[in-house]
C-alpha positions, -999 to 999 in steps of 0.1 A, spaced: -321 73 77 -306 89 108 -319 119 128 -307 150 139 -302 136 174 -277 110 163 -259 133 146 -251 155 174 -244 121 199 -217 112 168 -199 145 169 -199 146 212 -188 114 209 -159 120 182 -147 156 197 -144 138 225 -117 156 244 -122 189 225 -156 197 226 -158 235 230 -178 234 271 -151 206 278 -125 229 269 -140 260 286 -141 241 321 -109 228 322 -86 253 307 -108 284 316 -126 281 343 -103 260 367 -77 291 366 -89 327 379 -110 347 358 -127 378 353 -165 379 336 -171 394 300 -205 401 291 -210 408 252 -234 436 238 -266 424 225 -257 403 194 -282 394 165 -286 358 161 -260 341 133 -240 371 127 -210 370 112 -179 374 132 -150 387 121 -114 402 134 -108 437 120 -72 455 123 -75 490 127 -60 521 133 -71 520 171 -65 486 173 -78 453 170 -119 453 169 -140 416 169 -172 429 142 -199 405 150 -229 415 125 -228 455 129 -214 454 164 -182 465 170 -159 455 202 -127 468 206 -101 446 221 -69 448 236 -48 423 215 -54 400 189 -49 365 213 -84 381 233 -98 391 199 -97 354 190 -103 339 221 -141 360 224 -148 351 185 -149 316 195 -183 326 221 -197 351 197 -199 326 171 -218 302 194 -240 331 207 -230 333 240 -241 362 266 -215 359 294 -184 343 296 -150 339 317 -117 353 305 -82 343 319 -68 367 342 -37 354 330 -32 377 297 -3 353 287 -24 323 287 -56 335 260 -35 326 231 -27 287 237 -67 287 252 -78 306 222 -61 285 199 -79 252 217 -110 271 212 -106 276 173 -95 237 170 -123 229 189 -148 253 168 -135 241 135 -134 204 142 -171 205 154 -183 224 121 -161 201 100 -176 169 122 -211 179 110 -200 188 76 -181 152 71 -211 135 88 -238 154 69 -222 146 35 -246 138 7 -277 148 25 -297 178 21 -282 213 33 -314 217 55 -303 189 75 -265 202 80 -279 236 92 -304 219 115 -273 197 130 -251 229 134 -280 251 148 -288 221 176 -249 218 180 -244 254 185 -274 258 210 -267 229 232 -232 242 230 -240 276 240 -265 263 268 -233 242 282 -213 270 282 -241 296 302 -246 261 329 -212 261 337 -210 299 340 -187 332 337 -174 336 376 -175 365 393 -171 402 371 -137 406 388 -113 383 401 -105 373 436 -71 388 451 -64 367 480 -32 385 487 -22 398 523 -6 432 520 9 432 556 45 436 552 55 428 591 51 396 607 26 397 633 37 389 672 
């Protein structure tokens, strides 16, 4: 019989490439960023996109964010599924969609990992992968960070050449 702990060394080991902390450090983090701190969350909400008159709002439990497009809606999903507190956005606004849709791959391949792997044993067990999964992704993602609240401008605005 195998444990929960192989389980979760059986899905790093097959996402590889696209596991979601992976993912964040080398699309997100290596490019300039601004920090985004979500509201206070209840654990295992639900998360979904709403379209609405004002916009596009992310609903996780009975929380309500607004956001600016539906690329940023997506892209912030992906952390408020996993729980996350603080996390980097691209400055970059043309970028979130091709990150964002790394980010979903990366979410739905891990939950379908454990779903494939847990297959004909008990739905406690699949919950107790995913939970571990989730936590040891969200702990990942808080180690590597969210940078700095706003991003660095390391533009000269002198005009004239100095003599």
């Amino acid at each position: 019989m195998i444990h929960g702990s192989a389980y979760l060394d059986q899905i790093r080991t097959a996402l590889a490439g696209f596991w979601l902390p992976q993912v964040y450090h080398e699309r997100v983090l290596k490019s300039r960023t601004r920090a985004y701190q979500f509201p206070k969350m209840p654990r295992n909400a639900k998360v979904e996109i709403h379209h609405t008159l004002l916009g596009i709002e992310l609903k996780a439990g009975r929380i309500r964010m607004l956001c600016p497009d539906l690329a940023t809606a997506r892209y912030l999903s992906v952390f408020a599924r996993v729980g996350c507190q603080t996390i980097a956005i691209p400055y970059d606004i043309t970028q979130i969609s091709r990150i964002a849709d790394e980010l979903e791959s990366s979410w739905h391949r891990m939950v379908l990992l454990i779903d494939h792997l847990a297959e004909g044993r008990s739905e406690r067990l699949r919950s107790k992968v995913q939970r571990k999964l989730i936590d040891e992704t969200r702990a990942a993602i808080s180690l590597l960070g969210a940078g700095s609240k706003f991003p660095e401008f390391n533009q000269s605005t002198r005009q004239r050449p100095r003599r």
